[in-house]
MILUM-545791 format. One record per residue (C-alpha): residue number from 1; residue in one letter; x, y negated, z. Coordinates in Angstrom, 3 decimals, always signed. Last residue first. Example, Ala and Ser with C-alpha at 12.3 -4.5 7.8 and 13.67 -1.06 7.14 Angstrom:
<atoms>
     n   res         c1         c2         c3
     2     s    +13.670     +1.060     +7.140
     1     a    +12.300     +4.500     +7.800
</atoms>
This chain:
<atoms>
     n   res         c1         c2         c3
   414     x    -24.985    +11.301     -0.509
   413     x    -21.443     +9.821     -1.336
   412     x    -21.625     +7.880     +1.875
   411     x    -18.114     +5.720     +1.750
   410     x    -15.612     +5.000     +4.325
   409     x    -11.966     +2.874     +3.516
   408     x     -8.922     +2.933     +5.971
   407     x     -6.162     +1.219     +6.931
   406     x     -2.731     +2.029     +7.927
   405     x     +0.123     -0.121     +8.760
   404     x     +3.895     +0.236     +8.418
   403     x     +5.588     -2.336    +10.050
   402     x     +8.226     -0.549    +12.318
   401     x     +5.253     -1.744    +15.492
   400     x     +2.711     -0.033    +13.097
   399     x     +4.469     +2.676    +12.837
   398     x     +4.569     +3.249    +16.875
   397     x     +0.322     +3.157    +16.610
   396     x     +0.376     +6.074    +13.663
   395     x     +2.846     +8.339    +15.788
   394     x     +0.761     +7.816    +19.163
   393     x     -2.456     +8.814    +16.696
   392     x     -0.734    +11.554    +16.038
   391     x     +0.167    +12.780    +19.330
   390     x     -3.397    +12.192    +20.543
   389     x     -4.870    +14.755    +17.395
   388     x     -2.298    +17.438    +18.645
   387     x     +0.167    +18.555    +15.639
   386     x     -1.024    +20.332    +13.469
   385     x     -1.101    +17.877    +10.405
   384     x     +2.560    +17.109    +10.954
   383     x     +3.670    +20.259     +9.646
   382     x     +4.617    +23.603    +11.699
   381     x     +6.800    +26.029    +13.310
   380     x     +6.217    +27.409    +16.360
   379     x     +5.437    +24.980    +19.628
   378     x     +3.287    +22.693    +20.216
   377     x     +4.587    +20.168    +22.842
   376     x     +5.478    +17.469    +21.219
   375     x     +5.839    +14.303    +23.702
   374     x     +8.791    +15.832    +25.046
   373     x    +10.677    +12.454    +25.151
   372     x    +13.487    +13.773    +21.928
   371     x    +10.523    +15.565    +20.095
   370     x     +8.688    +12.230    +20.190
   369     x    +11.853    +10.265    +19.440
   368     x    +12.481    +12.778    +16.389
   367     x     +8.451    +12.304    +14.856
   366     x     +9.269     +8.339    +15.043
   365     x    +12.532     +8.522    +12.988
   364     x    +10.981    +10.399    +10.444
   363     x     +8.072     +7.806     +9.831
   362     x    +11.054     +5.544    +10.000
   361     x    +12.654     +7.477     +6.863
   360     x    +10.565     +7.746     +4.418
   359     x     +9.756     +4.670     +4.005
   358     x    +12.898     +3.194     +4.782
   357     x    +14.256     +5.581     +2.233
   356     x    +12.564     +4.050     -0.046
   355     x    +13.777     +0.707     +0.672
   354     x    +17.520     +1.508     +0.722
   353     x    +17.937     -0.202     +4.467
   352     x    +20.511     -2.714     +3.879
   351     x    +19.594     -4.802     +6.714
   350     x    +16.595     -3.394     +8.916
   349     x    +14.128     -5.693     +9.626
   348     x    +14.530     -8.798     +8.515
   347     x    +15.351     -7.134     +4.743
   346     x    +11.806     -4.923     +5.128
   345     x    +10.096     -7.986     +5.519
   344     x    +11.553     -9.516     +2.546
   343     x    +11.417     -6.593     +0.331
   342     x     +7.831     -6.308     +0.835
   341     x     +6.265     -3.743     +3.090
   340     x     +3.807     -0.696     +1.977
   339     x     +0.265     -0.433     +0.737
   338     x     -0.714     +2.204     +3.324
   337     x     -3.512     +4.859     +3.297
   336     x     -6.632     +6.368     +4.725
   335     x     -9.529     +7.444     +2.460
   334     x    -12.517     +8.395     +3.863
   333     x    -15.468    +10.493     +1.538
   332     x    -18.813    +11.361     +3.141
   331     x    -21.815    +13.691     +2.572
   330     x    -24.333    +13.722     +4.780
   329     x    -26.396    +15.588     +6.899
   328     x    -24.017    +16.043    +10.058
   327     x    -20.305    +14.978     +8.334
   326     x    -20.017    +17.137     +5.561
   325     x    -16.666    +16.672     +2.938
   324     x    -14.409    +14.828     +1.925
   323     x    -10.614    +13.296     +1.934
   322     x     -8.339    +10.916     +0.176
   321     x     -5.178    +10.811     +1.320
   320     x     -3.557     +7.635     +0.562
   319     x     -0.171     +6.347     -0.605
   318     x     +0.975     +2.717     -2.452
   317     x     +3.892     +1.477     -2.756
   316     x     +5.086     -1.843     -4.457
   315     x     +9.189     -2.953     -4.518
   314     x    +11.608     -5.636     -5.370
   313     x    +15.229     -5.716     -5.987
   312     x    +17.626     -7.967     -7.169
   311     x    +17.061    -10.577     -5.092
   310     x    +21.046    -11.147     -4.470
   309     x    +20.562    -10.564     -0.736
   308     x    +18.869     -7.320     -1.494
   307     x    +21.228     -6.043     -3.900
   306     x    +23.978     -6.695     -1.382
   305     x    +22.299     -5.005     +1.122
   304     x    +21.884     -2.360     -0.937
   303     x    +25.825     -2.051     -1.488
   302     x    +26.441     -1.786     +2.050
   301     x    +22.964     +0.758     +2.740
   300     x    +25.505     +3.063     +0.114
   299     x    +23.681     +3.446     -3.518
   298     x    +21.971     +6.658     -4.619
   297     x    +24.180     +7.629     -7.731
   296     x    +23.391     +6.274    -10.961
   295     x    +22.173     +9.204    -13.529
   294     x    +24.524    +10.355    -16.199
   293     x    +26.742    +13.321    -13.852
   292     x    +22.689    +14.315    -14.043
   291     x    +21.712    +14.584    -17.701
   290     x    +24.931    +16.616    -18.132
   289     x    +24.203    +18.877    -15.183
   288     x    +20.753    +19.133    -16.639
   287     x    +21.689    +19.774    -20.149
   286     x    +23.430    +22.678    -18.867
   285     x    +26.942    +23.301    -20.851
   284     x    +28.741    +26.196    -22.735
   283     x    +31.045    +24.422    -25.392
   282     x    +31.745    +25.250    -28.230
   281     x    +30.082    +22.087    -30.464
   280     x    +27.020    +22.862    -27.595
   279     x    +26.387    +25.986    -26.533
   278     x    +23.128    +26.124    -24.021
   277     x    +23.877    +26.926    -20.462
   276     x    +20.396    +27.426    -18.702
   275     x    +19.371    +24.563    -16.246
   274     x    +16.738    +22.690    -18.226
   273     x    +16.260    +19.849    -16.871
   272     x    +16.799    +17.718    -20.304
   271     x    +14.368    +19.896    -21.943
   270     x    +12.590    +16.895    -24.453
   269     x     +9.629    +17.122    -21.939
   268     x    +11.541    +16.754    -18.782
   267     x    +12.888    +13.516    -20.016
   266     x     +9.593    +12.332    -21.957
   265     x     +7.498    +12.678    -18.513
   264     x    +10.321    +10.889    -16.797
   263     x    +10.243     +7.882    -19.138
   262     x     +6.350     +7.687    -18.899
   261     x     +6.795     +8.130    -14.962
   260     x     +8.848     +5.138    -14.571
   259     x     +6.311     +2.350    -13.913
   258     x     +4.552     +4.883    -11.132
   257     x     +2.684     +7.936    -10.452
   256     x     +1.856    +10.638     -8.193
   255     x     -0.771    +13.615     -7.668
   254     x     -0.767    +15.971     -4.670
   253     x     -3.534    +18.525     -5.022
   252     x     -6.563    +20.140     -2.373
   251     x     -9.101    +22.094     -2.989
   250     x    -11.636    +24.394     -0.837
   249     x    -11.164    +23.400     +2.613
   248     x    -13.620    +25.360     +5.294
   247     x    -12.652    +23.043     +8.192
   246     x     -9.366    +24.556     +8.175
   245     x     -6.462    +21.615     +8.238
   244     x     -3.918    +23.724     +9.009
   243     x     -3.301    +26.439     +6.308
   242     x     -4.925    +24.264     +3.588
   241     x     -2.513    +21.063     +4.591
   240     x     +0.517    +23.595     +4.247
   239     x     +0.959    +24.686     +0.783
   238     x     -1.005    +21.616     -1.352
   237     x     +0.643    +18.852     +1.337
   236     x     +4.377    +20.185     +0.023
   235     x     +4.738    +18.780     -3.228
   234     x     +5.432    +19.358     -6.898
   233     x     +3.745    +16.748     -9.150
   232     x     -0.309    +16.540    -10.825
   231     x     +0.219    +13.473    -12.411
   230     x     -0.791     +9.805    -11.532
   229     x     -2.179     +6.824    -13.987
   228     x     -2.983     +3.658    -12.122
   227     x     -5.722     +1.586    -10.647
   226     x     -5.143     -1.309     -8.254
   225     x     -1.725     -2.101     -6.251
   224     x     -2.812     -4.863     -4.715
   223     x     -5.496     -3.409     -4.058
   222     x     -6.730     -0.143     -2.678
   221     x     -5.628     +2.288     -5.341
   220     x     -8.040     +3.578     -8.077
   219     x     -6.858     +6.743     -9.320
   218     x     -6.536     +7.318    -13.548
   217     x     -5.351    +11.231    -14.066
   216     x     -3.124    +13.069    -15.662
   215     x     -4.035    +16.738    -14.325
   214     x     -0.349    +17.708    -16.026
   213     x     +3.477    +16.254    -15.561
   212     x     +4.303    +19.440    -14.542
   211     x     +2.239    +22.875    -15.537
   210     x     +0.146    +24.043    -12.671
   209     x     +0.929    +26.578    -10.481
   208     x     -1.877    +28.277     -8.519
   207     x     -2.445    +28.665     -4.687
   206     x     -5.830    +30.226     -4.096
   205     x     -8.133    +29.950     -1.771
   204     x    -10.938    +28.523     -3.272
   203     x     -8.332    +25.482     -5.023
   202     x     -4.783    +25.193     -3.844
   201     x     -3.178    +23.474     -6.942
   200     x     +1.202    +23.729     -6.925
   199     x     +3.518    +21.675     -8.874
   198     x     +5.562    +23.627    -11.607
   197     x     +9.128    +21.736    -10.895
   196     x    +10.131    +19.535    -13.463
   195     x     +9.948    +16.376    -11.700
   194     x    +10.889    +18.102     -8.325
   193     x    +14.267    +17.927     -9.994
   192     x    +14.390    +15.337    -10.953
   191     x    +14.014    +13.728     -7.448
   190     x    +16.306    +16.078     -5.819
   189     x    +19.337    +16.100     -8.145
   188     x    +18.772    +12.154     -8.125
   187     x    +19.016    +11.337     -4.243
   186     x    +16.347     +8.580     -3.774
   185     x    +16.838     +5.249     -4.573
   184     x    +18.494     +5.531     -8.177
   183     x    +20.688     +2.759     -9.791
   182     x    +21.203     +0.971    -13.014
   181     x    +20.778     -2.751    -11.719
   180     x    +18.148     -5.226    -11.682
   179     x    +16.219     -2.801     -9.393
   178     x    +12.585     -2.505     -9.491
   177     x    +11.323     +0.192     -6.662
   176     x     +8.091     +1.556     -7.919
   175     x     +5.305     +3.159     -6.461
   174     x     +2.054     +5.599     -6.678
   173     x     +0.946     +8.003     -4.059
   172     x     -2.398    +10.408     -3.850
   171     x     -2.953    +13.152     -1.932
   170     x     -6.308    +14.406     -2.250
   169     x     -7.855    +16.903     +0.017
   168     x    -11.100    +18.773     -0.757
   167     x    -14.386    +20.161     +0.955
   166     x    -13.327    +19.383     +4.515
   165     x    -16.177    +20.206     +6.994
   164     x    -17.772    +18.283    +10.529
   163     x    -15.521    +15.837     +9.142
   162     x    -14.159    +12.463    +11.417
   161     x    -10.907    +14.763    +12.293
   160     x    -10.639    +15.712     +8.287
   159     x     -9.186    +11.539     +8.026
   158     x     -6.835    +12.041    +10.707
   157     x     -5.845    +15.347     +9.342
   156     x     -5.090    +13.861     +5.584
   155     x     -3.368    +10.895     +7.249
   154     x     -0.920    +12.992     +9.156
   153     x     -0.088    +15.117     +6.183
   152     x     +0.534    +11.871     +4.457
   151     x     +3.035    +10.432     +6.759
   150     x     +4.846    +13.585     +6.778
   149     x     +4.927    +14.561     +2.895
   148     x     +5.323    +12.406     +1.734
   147     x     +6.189     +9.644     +4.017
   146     x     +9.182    +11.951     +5.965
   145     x     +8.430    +14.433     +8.613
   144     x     +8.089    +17.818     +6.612
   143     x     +8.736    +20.631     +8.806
   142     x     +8.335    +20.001    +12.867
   141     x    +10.900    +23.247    +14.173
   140     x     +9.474    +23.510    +17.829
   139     x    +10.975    +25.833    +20.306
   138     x     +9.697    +28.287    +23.022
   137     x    +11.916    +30.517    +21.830
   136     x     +9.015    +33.012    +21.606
   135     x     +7.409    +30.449    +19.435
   134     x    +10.125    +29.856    +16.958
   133     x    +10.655    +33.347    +16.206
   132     x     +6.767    +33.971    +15.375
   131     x     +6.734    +30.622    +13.221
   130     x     +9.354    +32.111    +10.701
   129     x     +7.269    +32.963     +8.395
   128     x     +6.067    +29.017     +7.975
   127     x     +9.643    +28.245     +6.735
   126     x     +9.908    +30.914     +4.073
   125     x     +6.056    +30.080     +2.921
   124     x     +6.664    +26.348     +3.486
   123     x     +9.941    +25.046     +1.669
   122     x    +10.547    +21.865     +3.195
   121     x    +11.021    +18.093     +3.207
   120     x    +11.851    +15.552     +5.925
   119     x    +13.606    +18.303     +8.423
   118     x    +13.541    +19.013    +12.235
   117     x    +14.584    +21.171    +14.558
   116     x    +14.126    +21.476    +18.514
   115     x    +17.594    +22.976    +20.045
   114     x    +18.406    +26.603    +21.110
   113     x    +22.148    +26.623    +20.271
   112     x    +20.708    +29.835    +18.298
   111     x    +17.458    +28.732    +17.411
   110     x    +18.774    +25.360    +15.683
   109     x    +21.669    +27.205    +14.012
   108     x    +18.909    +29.629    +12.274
   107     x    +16.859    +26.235    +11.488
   106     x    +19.726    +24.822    +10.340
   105     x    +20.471    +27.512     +8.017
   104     x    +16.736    +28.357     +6.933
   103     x    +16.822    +24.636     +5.465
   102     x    +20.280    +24.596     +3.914
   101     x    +18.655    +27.434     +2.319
   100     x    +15.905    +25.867     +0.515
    99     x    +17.685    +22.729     -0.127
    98     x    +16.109    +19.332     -0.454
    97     x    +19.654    +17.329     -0.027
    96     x    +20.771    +17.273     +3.954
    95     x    +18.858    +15.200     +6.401
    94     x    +18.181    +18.123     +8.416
    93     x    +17.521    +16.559    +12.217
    92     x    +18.767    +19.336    +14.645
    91     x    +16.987    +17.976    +18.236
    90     x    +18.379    +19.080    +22.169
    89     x    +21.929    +19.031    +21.495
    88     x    +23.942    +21.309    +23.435
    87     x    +26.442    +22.649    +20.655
    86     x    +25.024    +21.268    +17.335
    85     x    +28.692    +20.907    +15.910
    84     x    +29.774    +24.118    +16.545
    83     x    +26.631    +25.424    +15.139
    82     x    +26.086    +23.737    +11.905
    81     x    +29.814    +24.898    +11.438
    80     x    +28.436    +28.706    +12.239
    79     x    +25.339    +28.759    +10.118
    78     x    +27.837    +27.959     +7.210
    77     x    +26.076    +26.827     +3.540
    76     x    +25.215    +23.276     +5.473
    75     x    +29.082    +22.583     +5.421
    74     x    +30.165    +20.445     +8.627
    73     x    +32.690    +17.772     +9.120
    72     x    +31.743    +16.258    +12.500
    71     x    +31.536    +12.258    +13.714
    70     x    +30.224    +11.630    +17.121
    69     x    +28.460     +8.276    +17.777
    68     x    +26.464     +6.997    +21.391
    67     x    +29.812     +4.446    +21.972
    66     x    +28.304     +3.012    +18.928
    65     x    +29.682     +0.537    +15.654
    64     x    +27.006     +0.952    +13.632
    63     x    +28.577     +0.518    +10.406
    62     x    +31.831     +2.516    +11.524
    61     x    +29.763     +5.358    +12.236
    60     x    +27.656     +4.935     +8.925
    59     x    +31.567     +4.859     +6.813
    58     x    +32.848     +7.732     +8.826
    57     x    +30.320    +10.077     +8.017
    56     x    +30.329     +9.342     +4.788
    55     x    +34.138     +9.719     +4.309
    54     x    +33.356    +13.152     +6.289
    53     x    +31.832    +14.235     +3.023
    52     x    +30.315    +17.869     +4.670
    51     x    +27.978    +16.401     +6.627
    50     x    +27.655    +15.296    +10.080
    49     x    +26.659    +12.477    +12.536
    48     x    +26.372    +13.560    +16.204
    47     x    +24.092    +10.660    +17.792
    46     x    +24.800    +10.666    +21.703
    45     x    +22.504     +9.103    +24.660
    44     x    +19.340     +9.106    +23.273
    43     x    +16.687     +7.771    +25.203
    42     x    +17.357     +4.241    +25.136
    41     x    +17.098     +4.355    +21.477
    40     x    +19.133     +2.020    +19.303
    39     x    +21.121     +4.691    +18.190
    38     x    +18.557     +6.654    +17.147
    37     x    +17.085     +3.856    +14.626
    36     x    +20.503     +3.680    +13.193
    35     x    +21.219     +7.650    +12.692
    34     x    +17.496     +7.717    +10.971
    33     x    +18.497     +5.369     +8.506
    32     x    +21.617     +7.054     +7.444
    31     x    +20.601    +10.182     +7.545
    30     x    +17.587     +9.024     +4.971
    29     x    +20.126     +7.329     +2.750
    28     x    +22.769    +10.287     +2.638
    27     x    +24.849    +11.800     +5.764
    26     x    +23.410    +14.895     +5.517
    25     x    +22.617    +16.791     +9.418
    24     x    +21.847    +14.944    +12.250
    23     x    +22.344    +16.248    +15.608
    22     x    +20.832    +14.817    +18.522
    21     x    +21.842    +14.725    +22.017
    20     x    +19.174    +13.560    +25.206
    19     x    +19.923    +11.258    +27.751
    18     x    +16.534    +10.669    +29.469
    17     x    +14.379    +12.748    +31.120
    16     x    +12.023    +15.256    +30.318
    15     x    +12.599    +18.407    +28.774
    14     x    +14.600    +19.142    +25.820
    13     x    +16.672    +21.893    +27.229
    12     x    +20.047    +22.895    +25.592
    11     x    +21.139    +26.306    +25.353
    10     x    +25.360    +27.390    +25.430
     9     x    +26.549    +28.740    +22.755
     8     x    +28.362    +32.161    +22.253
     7     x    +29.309    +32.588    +18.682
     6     x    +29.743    +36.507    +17.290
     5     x    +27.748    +35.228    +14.500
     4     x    +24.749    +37.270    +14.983
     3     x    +21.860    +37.105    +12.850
     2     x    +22.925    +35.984     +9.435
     1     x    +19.892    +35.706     +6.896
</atoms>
């Protein structure tokens, strides 16, 4: 990774006070969301948006209509654009399409301009190595921020707080978004592809690979949404929960599922994401670019707020992390999770918010205003889950004021 760039940049300090700078990095539906709940926050005084389709960038500045906004062009691959346009900003929020080294970029930019980082989804052996560096900064890079992981990782360790010791860890999500048009909700190179990633098992210490779409398995969700079939699918809560949790874990899996996962199952299963070159009538061509320049792009909040005023889409999401273990002499199970919003709700309160990305996003949102006031003050870099037990509960009590509520179940298993 490049060291020295022959840039001189001046450090920003994210103590307390007001006026703080963030960066934000992919101008996509998650950028997009985040941007709008940062402008509306008294303790931000400019939003840089950047990526490297200034059109984008353009567009969400013109939607919110800010004296806080600063548009930059700025390619991910270059340590030095992220750079020039992250000069004295206190927080680096990577938006940007899941990307393991669009990921060590930012966070190599973030060190050098010397500004917090943050990112919705990572990749945690190459990211967790880098703790070392990010503590004798005396710098925080918070990894995985979204709903899942992020929201999750927070329920697992609020749930392993009420354990004397964790015996397993299940993540668990299910949902749907129903759209009466072709479209996709979440950015399709990333979302297919983690459907044919192997997903990882930890299990007695050990991290093994599991074939995807395997471990099928019926879960009973708290109602409404009721029991439904999940797979085993690649995640981050398997790599980092057994690292910070402790507690003496010995398993823990991510498994999801919903209306579309038949479909997807036969997809990956017929080699459609397969990215070798096959020759086809003379031509040399990846079925997965092909399957891909096929798939409906992620739609602009503009055109979602069309679909939502038109009822044509609805949505029902479930998540929980399901957790036990020993607590004194007895064995006990808690599962926290979240059935989330309704279209309605979500339409009063943020207008053309893509509703997964809402999801995802406002959890995200949350974890950046805490690193903007200070409130974070671990430092290295690390997952939700290690984060102080007060700052999470601070986190869970502000997403209940965006509208996303958890609950919780307890049962005495023996």
């Amino acid at each position: 990774m490049p060291k020295d760039l022959n840039l001189k940049m001046e450090y920003s300090s994210c103590s307390k006070g007001m006026y703080m700078k963030i960066l934000i990095v992919g101008i996509g539906a998650q950028g997009s969301i985040i941007a709008t709940e940062m402008v509306k926050s008294p303790e931000v005084s400019e939003v840089r948006l950047s990526d490297i389709d200034l059109g984008k960038v353009e567009r969400l500045a013109e939607r919110l209509n800010s004296e806080k906004v600063r548009t930059h062009l700025v390619d991910a691959n270059r340590i030095d654009d992220v750079m020039r346009a992250a000069r004295n900003v206190n927080v680096i929020v990577n938006t940007t399409m899941w990307n393991a080294q669009f990921n060590l970029n930012i966070m190599e930019a973030s060190l050098n301009v010397g500004a917090h980082y943050q990112d919705l989804a990572s990749y945690p052996p190459e990211q967790l190595a880098l703790s070392d560096r990010w503590k004798e900064a005396g710098l925080t890079a918070l990894i995985d921020t979204g709903v899942s992981p992020g929201f999750t990782n927070v329920l697992a360790a609020q749930a392993a707080d009420k354990l004397d010791r964790v015996e397993e860890i299940r993540i668990r999500l299910w949902g749907g978004v129903e759209s009466k048009e072709p479209t996709s909700f979440w950015s399709p190179e990333t979302a297919w592809t983690d459907m044919a990633e192997k997903p990882i098992v930890y299990r007695n210490g050990e991290y093994k690979k599991v074939p995807p779409f395997s471990g099928e398995e019926i879960y009973n969700f708290p109602d409404p949404v009721g029991s439904q079939t999940v797979f085993w699918h690649s995640h981050e809560e398997p790599e980092t929960l057994p690292r910070f949790i402790g507690k003496g874990v010995k398993y823990v899996d991510f498994k999801m599922g919903g209306p579309d996962f038949p479909l997807a199952k036969a997809i990956v299963g017929l080699g459609l994401m397969n990215d070798k070159p096959m020759n086809v009538k003379g031509v040399k061509v990846a079925p997965r670019d092909v399957f891909l320049a096929l798939v409906p792009p992620t739609p602009s909040m503009k055109e979602v707020e069309r679909m939502i005023k038109a009822g044509m889409i609805n949505m029902r999401i479930c998540c929980a992390a399901d957790v036990n273990g020993q607590k004194e002499d007895a064995k006990m199970r808690y599962i926290l999770y979240s059935n989330f919003m309704n279209i309605n709700e979500l339409k009063k309160r943020m207008p053309g918010a893509n509703p997964v990305a809402y999801i995802t996003s406002i959890p995200a949102s949350i974890f950046t205003k805490m690193l903007v006031k200070g409130k974070i003050k671990t430092r290295g870099v690390i997952p939700p889950e290690a984060l102080e037990p007060a700052v999470r509960q601070a986190f869970i009590a502000e997403l209940a004021e965006k509208g996303i509520t958890v609950r919780e179940k307890v049962e005495r298993l023996g």
